[in-house]
C-alpha positions in Angstrom: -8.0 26.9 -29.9 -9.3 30.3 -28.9 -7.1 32.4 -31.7 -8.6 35.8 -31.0 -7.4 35.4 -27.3 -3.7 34.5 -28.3 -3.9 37.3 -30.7 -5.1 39.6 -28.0 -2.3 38.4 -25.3 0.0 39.4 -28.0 -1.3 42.8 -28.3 -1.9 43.9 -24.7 2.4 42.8 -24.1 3.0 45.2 -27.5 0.9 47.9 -25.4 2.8 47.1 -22.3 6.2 47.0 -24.2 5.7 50.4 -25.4 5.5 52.0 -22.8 7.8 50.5 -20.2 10.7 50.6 -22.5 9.7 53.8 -23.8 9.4 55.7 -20.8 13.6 56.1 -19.8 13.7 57.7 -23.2 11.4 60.4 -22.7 12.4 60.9 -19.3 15.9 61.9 -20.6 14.1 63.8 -23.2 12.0 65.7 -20.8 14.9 66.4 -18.1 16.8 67.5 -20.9 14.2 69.9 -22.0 13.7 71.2 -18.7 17.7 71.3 -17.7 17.2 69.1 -14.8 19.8 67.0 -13.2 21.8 65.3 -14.4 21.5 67.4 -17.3 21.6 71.0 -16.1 23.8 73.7 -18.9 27.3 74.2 -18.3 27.7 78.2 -18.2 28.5 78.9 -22.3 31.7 80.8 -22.6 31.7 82.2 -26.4 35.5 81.9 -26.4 36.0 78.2 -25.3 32.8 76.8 -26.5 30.8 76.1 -29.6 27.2 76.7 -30.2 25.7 72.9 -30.0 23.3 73.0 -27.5 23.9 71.1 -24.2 23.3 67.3 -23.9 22.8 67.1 -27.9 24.2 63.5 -28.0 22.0 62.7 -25.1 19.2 63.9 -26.4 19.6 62.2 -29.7 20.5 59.1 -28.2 17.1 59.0 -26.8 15.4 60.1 -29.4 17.3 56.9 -31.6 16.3 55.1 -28.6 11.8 56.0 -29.0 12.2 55.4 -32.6 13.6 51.6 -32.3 10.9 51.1 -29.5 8.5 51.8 -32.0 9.4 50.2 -34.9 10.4 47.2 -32.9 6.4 47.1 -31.6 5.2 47.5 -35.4 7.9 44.9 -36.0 5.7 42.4 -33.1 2.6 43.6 -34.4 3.2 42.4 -38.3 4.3 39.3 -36.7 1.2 38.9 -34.4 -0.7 39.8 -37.9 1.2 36.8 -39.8 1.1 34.0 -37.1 -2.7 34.9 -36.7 -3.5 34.1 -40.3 -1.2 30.7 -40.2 -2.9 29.8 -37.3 -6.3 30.3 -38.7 -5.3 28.6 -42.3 -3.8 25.7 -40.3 -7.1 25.1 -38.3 -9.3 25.3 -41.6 -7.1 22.8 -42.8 -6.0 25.0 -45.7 -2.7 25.4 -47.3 -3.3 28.6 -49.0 0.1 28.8 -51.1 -0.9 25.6 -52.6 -4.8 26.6 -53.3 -4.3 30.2 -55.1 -0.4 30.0 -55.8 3.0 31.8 -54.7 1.8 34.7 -56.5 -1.3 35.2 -54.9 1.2 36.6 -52.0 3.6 38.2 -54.0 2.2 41.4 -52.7 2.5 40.9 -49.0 0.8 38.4 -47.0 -2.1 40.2 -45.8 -3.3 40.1 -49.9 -2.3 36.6 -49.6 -4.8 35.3 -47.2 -7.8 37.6 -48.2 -7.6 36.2 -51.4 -7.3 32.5 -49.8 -10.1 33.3 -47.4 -12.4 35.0 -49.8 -11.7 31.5 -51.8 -13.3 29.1 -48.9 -16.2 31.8 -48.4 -15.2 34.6 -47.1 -17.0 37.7 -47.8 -14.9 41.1 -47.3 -17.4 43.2 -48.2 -18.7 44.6 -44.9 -15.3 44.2 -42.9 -14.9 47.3 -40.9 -11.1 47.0 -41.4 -9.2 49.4 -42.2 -6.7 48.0 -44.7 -4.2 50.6 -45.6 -3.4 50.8 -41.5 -2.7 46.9 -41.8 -0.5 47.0 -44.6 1.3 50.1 -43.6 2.1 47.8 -40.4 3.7 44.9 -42.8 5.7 47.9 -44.7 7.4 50.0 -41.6 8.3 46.5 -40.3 10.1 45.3 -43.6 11.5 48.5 -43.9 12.8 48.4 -40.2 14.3 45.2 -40.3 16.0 46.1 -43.7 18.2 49.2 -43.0 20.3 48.9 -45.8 23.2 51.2 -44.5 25.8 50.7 -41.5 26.1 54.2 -40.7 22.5 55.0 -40.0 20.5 53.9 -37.1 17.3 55.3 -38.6 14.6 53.0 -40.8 12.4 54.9 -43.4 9.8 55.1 -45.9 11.1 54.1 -49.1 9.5 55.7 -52.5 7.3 53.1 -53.4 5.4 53.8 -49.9 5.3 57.2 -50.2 3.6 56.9 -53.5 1.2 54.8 -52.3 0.7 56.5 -48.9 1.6 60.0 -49.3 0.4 60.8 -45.6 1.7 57.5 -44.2 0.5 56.8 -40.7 3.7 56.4 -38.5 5.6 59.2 -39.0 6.6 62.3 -37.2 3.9 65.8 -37.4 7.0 67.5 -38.3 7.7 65.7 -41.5 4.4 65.4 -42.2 4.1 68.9 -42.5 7.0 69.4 -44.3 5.2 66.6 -46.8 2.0 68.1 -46.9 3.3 71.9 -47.7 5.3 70.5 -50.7 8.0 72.6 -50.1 10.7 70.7 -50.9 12.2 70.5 -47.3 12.3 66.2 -47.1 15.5 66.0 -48.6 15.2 62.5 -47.2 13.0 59.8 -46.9 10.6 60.2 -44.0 12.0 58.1 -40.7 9.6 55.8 -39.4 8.3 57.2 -36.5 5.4 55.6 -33.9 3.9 57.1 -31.3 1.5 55.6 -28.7 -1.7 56.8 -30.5 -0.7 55.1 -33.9 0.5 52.4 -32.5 -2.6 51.6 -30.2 -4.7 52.7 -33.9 -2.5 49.9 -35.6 -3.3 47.2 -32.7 -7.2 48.2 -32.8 -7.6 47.2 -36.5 -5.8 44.0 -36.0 -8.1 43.1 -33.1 -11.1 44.3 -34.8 -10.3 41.8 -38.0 -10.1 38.9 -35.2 -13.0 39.8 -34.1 -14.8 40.0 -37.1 -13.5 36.9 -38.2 -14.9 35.3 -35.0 -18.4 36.2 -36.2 
């Protein structure tokens, strides 16, 4: 079996995903922005009317919208990750749990099988992967299948990330800012937030490990 080219059929639809079901979103996002029909102002009477800007619940519908598109993608793509190591630990004939133990994967998976591979000769030394990318993959999908409260549509970046990636790849420039300044203005966890460029980042260094482990 030709694994790299399943992989690879995997990411191209996560490509193709994101951007036909993200494009209504930001087309409501952009009229909205530009007041275009449908979504042209009523005339704001001071008297009769409140200050909330036109189409708010519109706009953050779609906004809610481009947020569970991405996470959904990263969701696919940690899943593409996982069924690519299986596949390759099936066709070696290995049963990795068994050979370095439950604990070798307490960690997350992607530990997991390095560990297991670098066991049956696998050298990481000179992998051109990038890692941190990969596991932050594994972490924004557990954490967006995981929303632990009914009233909130929004999945984020617990603690334990932020400690261990303080400038975590999928979020928003604004709350990384607000991170980076240190002034306090987070007074919530960061929302998981993809956008095409990370996302495409994320899917080249899961290609580039099946490639590498093709050599």
């Amino acid at each position: 079996m030709d694994v790299r080219f399943f992989l690879e059929q995997r990411t191209a639809f996560i490509r193709h995903y994101f951007d036909e079901a993200t494009a209504p979103f930001l087309e409501t996002i952009r009229k909205i922005n530009a007041e275009e029909a449908p979504f042209k102002p009523p005339y704001f009477d001071p008297d009769t009317m409140d200050g909330e800007p036109a189409f708010l619940q519109e706009w953050l519908q779609a906004q809610t919208g481009l947020e569970v598109v991405g996470q959904t993608c990263v969701s696919m793509l940690s899943e593409s990750l996982k069924v690519f190591f299986r596949t390759l630990e099936r066709n070696s004939g290995l049963d990795c749990e068994a050979e370095c133990g439950t604990k070798a994967f307490k960690k997350g998976f992607i530990g997991g099988y390095r560990t297991c591979f670098t066991k049956f000769g696998v050298d990481w030394t000179n992998c051109p992967v990038d890692f941190a990318i990969l596991e932050q993959v594994v972490l924004a999908r557990n954490a967006s299948q995981h929303v632990n409260h009914i009233t909130d549509t929004r999945a984020s970046h617990g603690t334990g990330v932020i400690n261990k990636y303080p400038s975590p790849l999928f979020i928003s420039d604004h709350e990384k800012t607000l991170m980076q300044n240190g002034s306090g203005g987070l007074l919530i966890d960061p929302t998981i937030h993809v956008t095409r460029s990370d996302l495409h980042l994320a899917i080249g260094e899961v290609e580039k490990l099946a490639v590498w482990l093709e050599q």
